[in-house]
SELUM-656506 format. One record per residue: residue number from 1; residue in three letters; x, y, z of N, C-alpha, C, CB in turn. Coordinates in steps of 0.02 Angstrom, whole numbers, plus 50000, padded with zeros to 5 digits. Glycine has a CB too. Layout:
N
+------+------+-------+-------+-------+-------+-------+-------+-------+-------+-------+-------+-------+-------+
! pado ! titi !   npx !   npy !   npz !  capx !  capy !  capz !   cpx !   cpy !   cpz !  cbpx !  cbpy !  cbpz !
+------+------+-------+-------+-------+-------+-------+-------+-------+-------+-------+-------+-------+-------+
!  NUM !  ALA !     X !     Y !     Z !     X !     Y !     Z !     X !     Y !     Z !     X !     Y !     Z !
...
+------+------+-------+-------+-------+-------+-------+-------+-------+-------+-------+-------+-------+-------+
This chain:
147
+------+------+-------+-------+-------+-------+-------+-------+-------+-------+-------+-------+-------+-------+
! pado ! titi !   npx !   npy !   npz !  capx !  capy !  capz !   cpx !   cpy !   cpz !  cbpx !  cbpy !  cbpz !
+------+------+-------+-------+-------+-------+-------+-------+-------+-------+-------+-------+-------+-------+
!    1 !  UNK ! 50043 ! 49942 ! 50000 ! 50000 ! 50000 ! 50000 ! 50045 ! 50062 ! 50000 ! 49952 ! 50000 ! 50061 !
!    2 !  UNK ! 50023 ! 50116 ! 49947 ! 50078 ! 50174 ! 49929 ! 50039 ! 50225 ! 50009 ! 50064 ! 50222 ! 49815 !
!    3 !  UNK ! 50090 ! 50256 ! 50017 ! 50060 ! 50334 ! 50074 ! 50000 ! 50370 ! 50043 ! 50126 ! 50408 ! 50082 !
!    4 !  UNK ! 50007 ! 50367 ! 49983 ! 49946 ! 50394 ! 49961 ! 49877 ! 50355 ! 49967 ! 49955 ! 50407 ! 49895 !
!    5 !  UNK ! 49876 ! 50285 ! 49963 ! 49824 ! 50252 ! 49978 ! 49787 ! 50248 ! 50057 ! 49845 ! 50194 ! 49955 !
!    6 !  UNK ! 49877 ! 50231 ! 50112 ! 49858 ! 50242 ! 50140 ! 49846 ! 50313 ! 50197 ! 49869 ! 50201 ! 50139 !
!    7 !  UNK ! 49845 ! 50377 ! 50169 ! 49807 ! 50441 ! 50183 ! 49762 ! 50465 ! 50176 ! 49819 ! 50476 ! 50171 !
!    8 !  UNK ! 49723 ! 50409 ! 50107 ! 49656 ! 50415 ! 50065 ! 49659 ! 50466 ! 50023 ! 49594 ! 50425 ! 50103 !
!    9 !  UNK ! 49706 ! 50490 ! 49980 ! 49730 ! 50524 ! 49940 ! 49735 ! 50492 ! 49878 ! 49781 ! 50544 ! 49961 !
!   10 !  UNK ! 49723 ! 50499 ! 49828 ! 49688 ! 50510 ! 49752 ! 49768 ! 50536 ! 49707 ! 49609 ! 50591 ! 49756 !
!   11 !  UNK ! 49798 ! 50499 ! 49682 ! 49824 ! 50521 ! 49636 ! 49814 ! 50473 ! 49576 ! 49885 ! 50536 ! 49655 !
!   12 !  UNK ! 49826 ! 50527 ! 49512 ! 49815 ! 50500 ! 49437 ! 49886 ! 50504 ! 49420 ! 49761 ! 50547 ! 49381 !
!   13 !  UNK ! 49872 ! 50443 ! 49379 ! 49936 ! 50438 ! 49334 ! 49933 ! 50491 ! 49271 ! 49943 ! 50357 ! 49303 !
!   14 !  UNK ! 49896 ! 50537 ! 49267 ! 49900 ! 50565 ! 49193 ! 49870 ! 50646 ! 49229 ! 49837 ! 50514 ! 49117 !
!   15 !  UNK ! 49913 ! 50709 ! 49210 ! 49884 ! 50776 ! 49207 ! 49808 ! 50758 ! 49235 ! 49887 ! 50812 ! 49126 !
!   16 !  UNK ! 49792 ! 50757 ! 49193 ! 49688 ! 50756 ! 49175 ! 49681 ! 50678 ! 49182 ! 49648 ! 50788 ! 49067 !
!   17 !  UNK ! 49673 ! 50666 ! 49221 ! 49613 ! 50601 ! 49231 ! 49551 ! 50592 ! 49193 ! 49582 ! 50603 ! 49300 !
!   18 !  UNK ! 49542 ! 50541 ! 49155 ! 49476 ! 50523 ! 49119 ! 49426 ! 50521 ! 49165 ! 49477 ! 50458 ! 49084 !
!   19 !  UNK ! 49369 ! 50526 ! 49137 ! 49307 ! 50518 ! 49170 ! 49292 ! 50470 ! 49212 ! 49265 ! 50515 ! 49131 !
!   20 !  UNK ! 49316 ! 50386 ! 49203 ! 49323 ! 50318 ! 49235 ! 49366 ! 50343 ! 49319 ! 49379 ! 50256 ! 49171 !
!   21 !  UNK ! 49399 ! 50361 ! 49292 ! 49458 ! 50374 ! 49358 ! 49438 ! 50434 ! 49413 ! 49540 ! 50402 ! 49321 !
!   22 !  UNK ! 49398 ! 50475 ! 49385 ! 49358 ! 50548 ! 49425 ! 49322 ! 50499 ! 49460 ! 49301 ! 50617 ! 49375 !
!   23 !  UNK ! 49271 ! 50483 ! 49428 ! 49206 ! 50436 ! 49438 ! 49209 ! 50387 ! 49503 ! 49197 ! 50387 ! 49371 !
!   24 !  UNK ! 49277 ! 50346 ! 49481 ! 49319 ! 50311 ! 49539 ! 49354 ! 50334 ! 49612 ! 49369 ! 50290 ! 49506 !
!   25 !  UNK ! 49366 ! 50393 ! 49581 ! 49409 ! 50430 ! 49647 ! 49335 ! 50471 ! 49683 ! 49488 ! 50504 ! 49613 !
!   26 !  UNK ! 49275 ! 50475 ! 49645 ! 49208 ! 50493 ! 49697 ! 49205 ! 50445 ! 49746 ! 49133 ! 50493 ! 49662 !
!   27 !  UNK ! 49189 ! 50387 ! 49703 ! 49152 ! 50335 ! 49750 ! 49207 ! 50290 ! 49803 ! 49110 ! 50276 ! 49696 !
!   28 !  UNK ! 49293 ! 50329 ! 49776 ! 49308 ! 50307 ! 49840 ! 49322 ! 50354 ! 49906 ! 49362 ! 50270 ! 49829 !
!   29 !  UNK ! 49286 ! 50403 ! 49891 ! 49284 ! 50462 ! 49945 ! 49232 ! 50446 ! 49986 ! 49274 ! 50536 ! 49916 !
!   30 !  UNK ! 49182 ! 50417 ! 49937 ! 49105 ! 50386 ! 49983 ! 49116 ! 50318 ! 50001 ! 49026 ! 50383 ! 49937 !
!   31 !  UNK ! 49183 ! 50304 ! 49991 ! 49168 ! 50231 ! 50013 ! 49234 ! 50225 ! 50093 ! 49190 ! 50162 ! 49924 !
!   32 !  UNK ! 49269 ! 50271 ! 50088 ! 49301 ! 50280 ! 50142 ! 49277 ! 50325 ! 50177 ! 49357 ! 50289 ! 50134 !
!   33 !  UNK ! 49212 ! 50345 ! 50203 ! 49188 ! 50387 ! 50227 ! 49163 ! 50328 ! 50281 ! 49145 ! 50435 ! 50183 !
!   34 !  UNK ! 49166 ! 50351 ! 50354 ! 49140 ! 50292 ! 50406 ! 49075 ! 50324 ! 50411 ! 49184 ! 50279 ! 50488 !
!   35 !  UNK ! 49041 ! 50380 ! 50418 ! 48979 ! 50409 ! 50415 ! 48959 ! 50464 ! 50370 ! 48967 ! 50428 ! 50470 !
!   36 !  UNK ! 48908 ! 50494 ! 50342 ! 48891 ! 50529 ! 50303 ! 48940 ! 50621 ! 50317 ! 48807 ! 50519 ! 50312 !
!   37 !  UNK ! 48936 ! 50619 ! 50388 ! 48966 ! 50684 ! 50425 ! 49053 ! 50661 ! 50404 ! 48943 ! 50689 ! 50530 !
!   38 !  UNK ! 49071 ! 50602 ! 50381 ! 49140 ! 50599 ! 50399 ! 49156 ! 50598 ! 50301 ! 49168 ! 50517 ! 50463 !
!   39 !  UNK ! 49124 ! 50592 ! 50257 ! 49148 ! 50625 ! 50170 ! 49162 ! 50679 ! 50168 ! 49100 ! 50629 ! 50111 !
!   40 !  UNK ! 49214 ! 50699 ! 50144 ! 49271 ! 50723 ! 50132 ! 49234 ! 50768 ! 50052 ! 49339 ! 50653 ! 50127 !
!   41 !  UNK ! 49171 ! 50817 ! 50086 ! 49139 ! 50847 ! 50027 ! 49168 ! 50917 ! 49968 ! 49077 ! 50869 ! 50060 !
!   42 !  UNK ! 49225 ! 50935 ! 50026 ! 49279 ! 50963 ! 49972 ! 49321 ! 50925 ! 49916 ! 49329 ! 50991 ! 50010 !
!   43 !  UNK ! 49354 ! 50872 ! 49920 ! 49362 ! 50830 ! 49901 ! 49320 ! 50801 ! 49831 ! 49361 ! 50804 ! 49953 !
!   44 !  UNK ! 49261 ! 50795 ! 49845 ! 49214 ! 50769 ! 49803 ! 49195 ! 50814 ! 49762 ! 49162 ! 50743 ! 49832 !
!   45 !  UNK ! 49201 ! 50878 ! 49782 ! 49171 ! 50939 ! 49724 ! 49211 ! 50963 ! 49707 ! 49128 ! 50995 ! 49738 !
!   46 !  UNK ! 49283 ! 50955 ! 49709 ! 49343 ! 50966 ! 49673 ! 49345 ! 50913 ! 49609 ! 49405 ! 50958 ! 49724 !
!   47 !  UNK ! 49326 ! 50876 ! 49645 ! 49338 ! 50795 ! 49579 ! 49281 ! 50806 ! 49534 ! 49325 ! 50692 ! 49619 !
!   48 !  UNK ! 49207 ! 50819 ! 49556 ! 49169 ! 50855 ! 49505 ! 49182 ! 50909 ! 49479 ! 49119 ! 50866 ! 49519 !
!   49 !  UNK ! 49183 ! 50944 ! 49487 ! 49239 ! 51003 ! 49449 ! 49249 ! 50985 ! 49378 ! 49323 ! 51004 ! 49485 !
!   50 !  UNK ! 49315 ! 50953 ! 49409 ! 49356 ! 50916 ! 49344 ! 49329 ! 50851 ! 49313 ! 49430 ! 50896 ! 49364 !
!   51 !  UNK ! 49283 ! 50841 ! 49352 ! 49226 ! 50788 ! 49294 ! 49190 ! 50839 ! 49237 ! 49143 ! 50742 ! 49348 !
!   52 !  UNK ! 49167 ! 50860 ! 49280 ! 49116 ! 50918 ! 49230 ! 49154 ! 50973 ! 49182 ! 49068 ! 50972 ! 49285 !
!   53 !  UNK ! 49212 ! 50969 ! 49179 ! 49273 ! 51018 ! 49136 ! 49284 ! 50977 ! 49095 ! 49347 ! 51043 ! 49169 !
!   54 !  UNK ! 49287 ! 50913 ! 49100 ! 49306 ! 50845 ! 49044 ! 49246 ! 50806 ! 49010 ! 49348 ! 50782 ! 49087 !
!   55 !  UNK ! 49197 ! 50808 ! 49072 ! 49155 ! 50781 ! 49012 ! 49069 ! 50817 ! 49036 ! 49161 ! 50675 ! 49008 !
!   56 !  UNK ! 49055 ! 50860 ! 49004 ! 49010 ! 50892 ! 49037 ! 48922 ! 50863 ! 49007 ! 49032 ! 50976 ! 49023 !
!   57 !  UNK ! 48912 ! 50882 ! 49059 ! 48822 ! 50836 ! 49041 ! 48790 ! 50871 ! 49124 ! 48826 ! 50698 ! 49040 !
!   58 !  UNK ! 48719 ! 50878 ! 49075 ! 48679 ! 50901 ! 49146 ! 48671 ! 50842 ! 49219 ! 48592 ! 50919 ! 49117 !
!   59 !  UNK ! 48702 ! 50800 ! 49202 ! 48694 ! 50738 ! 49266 ! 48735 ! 50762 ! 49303 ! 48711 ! 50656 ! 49256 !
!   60 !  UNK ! 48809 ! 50769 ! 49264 ! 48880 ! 50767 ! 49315 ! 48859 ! 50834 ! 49334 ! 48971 ! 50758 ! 49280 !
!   61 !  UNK ! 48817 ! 50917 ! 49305 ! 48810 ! 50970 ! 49337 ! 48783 ! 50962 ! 49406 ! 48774 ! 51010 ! 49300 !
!   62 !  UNK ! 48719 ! 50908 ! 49397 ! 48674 ! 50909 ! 49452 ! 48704 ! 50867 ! 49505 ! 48604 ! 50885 ! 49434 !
!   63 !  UNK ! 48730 ! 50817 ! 49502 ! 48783 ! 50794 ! 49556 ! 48848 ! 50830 ! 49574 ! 48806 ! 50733 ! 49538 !
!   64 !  UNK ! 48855 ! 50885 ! 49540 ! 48910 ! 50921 ! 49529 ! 48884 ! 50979 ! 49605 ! 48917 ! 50956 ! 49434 !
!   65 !  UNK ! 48815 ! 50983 ! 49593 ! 48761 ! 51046 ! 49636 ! 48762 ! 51010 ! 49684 ! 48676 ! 51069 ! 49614 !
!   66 !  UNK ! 48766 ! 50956 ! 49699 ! 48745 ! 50909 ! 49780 ! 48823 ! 50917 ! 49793 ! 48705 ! 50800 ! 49779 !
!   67 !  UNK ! 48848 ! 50902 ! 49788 ! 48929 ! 50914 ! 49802 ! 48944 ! 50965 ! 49829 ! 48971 ! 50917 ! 49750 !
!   68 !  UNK ! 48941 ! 51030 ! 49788 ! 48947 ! 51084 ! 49818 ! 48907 ! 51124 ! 49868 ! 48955 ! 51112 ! 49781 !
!   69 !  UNK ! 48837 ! 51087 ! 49880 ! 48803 ! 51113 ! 49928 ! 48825 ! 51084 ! 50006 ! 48731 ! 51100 ! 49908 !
!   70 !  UNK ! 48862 ! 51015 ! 49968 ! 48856 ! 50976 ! 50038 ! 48941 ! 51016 ! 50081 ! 48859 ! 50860 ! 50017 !
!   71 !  UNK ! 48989 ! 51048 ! 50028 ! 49058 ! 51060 ! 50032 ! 49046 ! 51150 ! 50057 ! 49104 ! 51039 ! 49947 !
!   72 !  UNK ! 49006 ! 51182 ! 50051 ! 49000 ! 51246 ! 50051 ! 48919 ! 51294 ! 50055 ! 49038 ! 51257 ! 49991 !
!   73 !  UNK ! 48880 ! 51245 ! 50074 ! 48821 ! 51278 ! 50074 ! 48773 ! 51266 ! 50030 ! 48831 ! 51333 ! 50071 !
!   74 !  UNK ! 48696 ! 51262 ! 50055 ! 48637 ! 51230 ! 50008 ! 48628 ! 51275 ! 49969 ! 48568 ! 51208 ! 50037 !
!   75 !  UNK ! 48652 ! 51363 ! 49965 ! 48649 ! 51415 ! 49909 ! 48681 ! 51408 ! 49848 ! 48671 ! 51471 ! 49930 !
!   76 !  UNK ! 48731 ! 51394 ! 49892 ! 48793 ! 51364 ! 49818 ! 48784 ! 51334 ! 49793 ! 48850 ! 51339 ! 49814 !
!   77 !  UNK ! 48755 ! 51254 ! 49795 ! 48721 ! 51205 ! 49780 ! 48656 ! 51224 ! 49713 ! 48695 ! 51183 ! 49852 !
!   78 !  UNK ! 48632 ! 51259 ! 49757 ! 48562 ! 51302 ! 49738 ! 48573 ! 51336 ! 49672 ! 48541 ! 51363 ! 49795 !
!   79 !  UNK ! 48616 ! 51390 ! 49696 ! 48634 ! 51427 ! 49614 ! 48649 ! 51390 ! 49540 ! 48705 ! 51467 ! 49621 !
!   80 !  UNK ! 48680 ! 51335 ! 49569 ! 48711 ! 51298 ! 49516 ! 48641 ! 51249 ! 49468 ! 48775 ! 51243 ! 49561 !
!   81 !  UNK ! 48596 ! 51211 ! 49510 ! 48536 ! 51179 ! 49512 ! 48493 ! 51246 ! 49464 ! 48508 ! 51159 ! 49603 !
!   82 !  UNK ! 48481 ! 51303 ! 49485 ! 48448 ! 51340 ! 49457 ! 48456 ! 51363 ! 49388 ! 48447 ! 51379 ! 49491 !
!   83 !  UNK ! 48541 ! 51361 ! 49374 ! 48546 ! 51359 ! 49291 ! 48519 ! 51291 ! 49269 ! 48629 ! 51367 ! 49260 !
!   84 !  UNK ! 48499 ! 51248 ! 49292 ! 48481 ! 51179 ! 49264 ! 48424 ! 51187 ! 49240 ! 48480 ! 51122 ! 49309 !
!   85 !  UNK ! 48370 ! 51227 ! 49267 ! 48301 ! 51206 ! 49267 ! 48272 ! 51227 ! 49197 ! 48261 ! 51239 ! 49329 !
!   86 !  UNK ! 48302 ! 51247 ! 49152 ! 48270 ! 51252 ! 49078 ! 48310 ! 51215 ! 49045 ! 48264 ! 51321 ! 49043 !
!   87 !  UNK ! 48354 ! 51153 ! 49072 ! 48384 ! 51120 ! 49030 ! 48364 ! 51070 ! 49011 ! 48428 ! 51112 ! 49041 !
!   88 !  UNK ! 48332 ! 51062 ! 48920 ! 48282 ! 51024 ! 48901 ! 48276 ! 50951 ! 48934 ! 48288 ! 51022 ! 48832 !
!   89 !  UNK ! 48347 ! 50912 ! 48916 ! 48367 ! 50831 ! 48938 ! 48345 ! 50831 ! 49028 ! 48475 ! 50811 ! 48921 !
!   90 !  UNK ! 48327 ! 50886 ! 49057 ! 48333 ! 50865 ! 49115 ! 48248 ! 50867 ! 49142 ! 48390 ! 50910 ! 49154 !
!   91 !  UNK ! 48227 ! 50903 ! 49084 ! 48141 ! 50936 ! 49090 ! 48100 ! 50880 ! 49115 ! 48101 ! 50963 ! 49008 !
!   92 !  UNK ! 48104 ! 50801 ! 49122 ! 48071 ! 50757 ! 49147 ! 48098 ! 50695 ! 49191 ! 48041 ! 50741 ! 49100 !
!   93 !  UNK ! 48151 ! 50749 ! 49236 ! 48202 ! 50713 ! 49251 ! 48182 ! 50721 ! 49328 ! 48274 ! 50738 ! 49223 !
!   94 !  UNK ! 48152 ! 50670 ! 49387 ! 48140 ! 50697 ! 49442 ! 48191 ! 50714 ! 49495 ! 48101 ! 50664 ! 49462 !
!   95 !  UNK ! 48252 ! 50686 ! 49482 ! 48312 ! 50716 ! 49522 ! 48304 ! 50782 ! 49512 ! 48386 ! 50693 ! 49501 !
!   96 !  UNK ! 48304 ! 50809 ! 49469 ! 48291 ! 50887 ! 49466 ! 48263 ! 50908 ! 49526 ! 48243 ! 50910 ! 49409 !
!   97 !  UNK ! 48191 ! 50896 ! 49505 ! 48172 ! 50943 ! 49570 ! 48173 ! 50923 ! 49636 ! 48108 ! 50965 ! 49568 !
!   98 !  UNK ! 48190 ! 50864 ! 49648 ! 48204 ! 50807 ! 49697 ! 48256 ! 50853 ! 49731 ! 48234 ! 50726 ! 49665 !
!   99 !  UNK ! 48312 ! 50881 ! 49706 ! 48395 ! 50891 ! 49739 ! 48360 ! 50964 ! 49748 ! 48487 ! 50879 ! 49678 !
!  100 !  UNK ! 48333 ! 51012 ! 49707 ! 48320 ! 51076 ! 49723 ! 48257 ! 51086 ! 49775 ! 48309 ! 51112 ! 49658 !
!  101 !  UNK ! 48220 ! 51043 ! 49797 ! 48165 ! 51022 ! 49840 ! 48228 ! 51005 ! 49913 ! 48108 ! 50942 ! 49799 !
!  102 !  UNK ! 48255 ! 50972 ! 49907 ! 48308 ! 50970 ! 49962 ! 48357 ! 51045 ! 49981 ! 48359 ! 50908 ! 49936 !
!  103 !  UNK ! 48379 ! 51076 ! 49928 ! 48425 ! 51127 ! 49946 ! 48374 ! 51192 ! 49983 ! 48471 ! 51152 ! 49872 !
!  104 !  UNK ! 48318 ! 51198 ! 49943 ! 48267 ! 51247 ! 49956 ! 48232 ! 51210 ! 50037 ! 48204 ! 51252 ! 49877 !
!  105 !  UNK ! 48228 ! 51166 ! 50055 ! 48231 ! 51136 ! 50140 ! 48269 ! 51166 ! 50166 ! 48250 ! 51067 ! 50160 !
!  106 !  UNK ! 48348 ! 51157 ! 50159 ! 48372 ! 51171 ! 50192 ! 48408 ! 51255 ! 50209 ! 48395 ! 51123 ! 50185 !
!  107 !  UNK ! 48375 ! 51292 ! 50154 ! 48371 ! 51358 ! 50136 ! 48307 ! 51392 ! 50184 ! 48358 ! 51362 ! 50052 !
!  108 !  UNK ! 48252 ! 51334 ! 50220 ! 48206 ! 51360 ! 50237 ! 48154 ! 51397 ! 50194 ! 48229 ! 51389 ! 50274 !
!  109 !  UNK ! 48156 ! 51375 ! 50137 ! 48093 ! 51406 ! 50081 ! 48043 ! 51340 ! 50075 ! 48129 ! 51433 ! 49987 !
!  110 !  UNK ! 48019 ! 51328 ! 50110 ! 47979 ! 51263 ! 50126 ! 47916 ! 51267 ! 50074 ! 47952 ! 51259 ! 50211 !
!  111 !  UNK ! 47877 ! 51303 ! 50061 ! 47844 ! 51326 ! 50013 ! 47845 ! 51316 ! 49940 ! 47850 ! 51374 ! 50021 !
!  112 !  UNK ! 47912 ! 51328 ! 49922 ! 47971 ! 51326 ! 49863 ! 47984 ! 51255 ! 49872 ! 48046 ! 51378 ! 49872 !
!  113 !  UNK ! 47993 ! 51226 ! 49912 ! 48039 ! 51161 ! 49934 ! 47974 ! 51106 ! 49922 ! 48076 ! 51164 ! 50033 !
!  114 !  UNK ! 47915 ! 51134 ! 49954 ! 47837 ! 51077 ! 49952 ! 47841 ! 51075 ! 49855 ! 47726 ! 51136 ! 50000 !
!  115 !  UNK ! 47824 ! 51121 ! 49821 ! 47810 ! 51121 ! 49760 ! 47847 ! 51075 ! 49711 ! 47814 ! 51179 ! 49745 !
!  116 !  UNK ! 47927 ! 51100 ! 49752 ! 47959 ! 51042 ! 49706 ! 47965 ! 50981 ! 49717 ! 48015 ! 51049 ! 49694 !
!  117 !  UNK ! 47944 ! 50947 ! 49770 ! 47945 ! 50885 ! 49788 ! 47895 ! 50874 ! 49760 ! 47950 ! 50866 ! 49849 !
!  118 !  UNK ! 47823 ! 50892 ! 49765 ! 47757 ! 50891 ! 49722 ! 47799 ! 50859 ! 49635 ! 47712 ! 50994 ! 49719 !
!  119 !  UNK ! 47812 ! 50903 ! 49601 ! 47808 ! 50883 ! 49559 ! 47877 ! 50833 ! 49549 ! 47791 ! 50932 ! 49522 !
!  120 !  UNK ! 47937 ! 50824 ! 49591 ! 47958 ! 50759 ! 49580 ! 47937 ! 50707 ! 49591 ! 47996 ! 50750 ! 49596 !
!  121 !  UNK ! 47878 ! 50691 ! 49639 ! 47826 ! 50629 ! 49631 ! 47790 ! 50625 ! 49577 ! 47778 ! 50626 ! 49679 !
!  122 !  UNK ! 47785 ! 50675 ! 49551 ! 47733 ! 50666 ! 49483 ! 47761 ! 50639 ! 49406 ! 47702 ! 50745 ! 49466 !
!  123 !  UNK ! 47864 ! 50663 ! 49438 ! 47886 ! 50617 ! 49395 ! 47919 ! 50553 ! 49389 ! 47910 ! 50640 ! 49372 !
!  124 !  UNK ! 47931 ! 50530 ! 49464 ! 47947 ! 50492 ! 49464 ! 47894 ! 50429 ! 49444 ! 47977 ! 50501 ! 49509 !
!  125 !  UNK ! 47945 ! 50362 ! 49423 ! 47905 ! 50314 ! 49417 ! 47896 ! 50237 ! 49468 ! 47920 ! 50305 ! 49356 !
!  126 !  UNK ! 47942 ! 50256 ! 49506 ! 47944 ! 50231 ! 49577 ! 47900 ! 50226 ! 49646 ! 47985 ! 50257 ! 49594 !
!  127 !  UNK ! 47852 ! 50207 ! 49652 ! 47794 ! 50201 ! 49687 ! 47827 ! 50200 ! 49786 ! 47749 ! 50119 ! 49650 !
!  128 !  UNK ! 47887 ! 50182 ! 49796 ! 47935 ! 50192 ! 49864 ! 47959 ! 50286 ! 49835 ! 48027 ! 50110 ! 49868 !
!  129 !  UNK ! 47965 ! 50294 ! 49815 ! 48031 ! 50360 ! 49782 ! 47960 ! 50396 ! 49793 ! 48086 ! 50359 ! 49675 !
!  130 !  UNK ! 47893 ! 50387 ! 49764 ! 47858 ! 50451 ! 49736 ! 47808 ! 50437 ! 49824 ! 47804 ! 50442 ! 49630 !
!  131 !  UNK ! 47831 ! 50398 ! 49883 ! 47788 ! 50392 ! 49932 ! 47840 ! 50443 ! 49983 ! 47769 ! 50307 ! 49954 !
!  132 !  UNK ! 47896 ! 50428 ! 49967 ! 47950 ! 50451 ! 49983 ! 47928 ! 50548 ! 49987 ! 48009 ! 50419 ! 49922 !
!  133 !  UNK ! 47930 ! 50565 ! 49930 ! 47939 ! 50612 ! 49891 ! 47859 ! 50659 ! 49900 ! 47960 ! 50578 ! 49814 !
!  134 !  UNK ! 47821 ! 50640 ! 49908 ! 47775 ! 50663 ! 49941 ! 47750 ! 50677 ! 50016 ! 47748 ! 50637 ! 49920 !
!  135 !  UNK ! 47802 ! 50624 ! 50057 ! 47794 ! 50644 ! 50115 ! 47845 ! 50700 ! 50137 ! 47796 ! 50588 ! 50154 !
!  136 !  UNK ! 47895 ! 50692 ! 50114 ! 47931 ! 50759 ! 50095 ! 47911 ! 50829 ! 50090 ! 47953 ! 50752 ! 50043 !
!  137 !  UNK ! 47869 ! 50827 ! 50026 ! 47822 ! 50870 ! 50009 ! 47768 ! 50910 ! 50079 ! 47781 ! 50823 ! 49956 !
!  138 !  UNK ! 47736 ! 50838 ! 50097 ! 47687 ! 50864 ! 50156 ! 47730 ! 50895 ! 50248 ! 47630 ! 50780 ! 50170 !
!  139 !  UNK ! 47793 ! 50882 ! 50245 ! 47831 ! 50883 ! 50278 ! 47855 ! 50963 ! 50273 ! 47870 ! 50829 ! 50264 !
!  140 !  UNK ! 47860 ! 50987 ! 50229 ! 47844 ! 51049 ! 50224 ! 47804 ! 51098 ! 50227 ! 47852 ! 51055 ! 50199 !
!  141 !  UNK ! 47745 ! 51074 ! 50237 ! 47676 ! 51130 ! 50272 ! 47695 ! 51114 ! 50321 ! 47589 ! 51123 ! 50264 !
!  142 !  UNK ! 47735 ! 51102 ! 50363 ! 47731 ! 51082 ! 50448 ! 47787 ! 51132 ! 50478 ! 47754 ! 50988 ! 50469 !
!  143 !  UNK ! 47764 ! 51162 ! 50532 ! 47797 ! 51211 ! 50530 ! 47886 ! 51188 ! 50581 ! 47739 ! 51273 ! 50561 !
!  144 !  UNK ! 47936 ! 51208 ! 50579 ! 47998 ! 51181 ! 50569 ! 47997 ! 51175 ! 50653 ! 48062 ! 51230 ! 50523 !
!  145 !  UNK ! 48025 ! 51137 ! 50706 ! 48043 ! 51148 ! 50784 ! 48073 ! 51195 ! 50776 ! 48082 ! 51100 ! 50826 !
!  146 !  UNK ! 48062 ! 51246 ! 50837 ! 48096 ! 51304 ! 50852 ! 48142 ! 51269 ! 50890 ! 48059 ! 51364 ! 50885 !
!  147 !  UNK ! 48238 ! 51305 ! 50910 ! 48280 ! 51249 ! 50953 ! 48267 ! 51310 ! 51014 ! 48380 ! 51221 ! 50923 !
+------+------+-------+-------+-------+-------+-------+-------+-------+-------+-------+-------+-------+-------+
């Protein structure tokens, strides 16, 4: 095992890493993660980054938006998600409003946040996902615990 493997450090054999090897160096950031609080979300939105510089597509943007919300804030996240939403390939896509229904939660626009979960049940075709996705939805008329 090289120091780099074992530090959990990511090096490519080449300048620019192909898409296979980004892709790879995600899921081993999520896979050496012992809890959700313990991924290494700078890390991961650096490597999207340079996924999305090499091979760009509205998927790697929108996982590109969960990354950076989770590394720097659900706005940041947010902004990025919001250039998405007139992007045709994504127009019946329920991750869409699924991930911006989550950032707008945690933005506290619950209102904004109910609507879009609404209509990602309407697109999903998953009968768990769209039970999911609606209680979500109703989870948002409820008004938040004060701490």
């Amino acid at each position: 095992m090289t120091g780099a493997q074992r530090s959990g450090e990511t090096r490519f054999s080449t300048p620019t890493p192909g898409p296979y090897a980004l892709q790879a160096a995600i899921a081993a950031c999520h896979a050496r993660a012992a809890t959700p609080e313990a991924t290494d979300w700078p890390r991961i939105a650096t490597l999207y980054n340079t996924l999305a510089e090499t091979t760009p597509s509205p998927i790697i943007e929108l996982n590109r938006a969960v990354a950076i919300s989770m590394a720097q804030g659900p706005q940041a996240g947010l902004d990025i998600v919001d250039q998405l939403t007139n992007e045709p390939s994504l127009k019946n896509y329920h991750l869409l409003p699924s991930v911006r229904g989550d950032l707008l939660t945690k933005l506290n626009r619950l209102a904004e946040a109910r609507t879009e979960f609404e209509r990602a049940a309407s697109l999903t075709r998953n009968a768990r996902e769209r039970d999911l996705l609606l209680k979500r939805a109703k989870d948002c008329a409820q008004p938040l615990p004060t701490k």
